[in-house]
C-alpha positions, -999 to 999 in steps of 0.1 A, spaced: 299 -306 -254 292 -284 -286 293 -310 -307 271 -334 -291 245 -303 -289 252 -298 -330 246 -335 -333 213 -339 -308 200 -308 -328 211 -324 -368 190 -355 -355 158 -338 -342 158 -318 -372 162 -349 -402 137 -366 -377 113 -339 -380 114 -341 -418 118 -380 -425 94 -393 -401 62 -372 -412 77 -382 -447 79 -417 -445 47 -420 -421 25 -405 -451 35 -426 -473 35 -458 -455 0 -446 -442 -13 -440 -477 4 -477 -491 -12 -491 -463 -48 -475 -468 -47 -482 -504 -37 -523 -501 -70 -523 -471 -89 -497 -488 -81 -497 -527 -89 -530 -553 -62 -543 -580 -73 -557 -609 -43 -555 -636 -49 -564 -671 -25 -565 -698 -41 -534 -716 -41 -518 -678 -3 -525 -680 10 -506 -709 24 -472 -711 -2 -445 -714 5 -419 -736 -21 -394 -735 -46 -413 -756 -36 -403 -791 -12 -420 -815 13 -400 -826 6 -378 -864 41 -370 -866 81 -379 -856 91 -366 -825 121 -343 -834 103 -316 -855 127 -283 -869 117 -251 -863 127 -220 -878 159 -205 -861 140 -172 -865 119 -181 -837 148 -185 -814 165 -152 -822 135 -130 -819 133 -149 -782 164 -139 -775 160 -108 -781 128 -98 -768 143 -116 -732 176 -90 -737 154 -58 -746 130 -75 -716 156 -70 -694 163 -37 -701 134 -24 -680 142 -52 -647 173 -23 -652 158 13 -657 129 11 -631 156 9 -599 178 33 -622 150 60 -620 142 50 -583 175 63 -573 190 83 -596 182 115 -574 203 96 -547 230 87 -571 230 122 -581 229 134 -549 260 114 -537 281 122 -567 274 154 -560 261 163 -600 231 167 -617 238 152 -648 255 118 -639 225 101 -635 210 113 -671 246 103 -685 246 67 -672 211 59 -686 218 74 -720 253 54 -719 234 24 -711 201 29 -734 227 37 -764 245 3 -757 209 -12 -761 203 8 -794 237 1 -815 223 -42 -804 190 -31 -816 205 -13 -847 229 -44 -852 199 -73 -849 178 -51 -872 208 -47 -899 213 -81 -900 178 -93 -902 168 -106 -873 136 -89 -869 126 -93 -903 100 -122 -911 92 -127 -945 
């Protein structure tokens, strides 16, 4: 009896999404062969590419520089999606941990971790353009 219910109820509910689906776009093909004109060409019938012949190949290099200082900026980005619920609770974390300092000592852990990466990225050049 369950399962017949489950079934009735999986029907109704593919129903409800293919029917409006496929009757919107049966009614536009059907208003666009009354309503619309066709006139292909062979110039009508080739690819369109935005209306400009191409200057250059496709595959162009880029500097790797440009992909590191991304990488970075998304990882010292992320940093604050991090610190601004830190600070939200950290009277509540403090409060259940029953010490006033462990919040202050988690965020310096954490913003230290972030500084010996920033430290290593700058040693090594990766913010430095020339």
């Amino acid at each position: 009896m369950y399962q017949l219910q489950l079934a009735q109820i999986a029907v109704f509910v593919l129903m409800g999404f293919a029917l409006p689906a496929v009757g919107m776009i049966g009614l536009a093909w059907l208003l666009q062969k009354m309503l619309g004109y066709h006139r292909p060409n062979p110039l009508k019938n080739q690819p369109y590419e935005c209306g400009m012949k191409p200057f250059q190949e496709a595959l162009v290099q880029f500097d790797i520089r440009y992909y590191l200082y991304a990488l970075l900026f998304i990882l010292f980005d992320i940093e604050i999606v991090f610190i601004i619920p830190w600070v939200l609770v950290t009277d509540e974390v403090s409060a259940q941990m029953k010490s006033l300092l462990f919040g202050p000592v988690e965020i310096t852990i954490f913003l230290a971790v972030l500084a010996v990466g920033l430290a290593y990225a700058w040693k090594k050049g990766a913010l430095h353009w020339e």
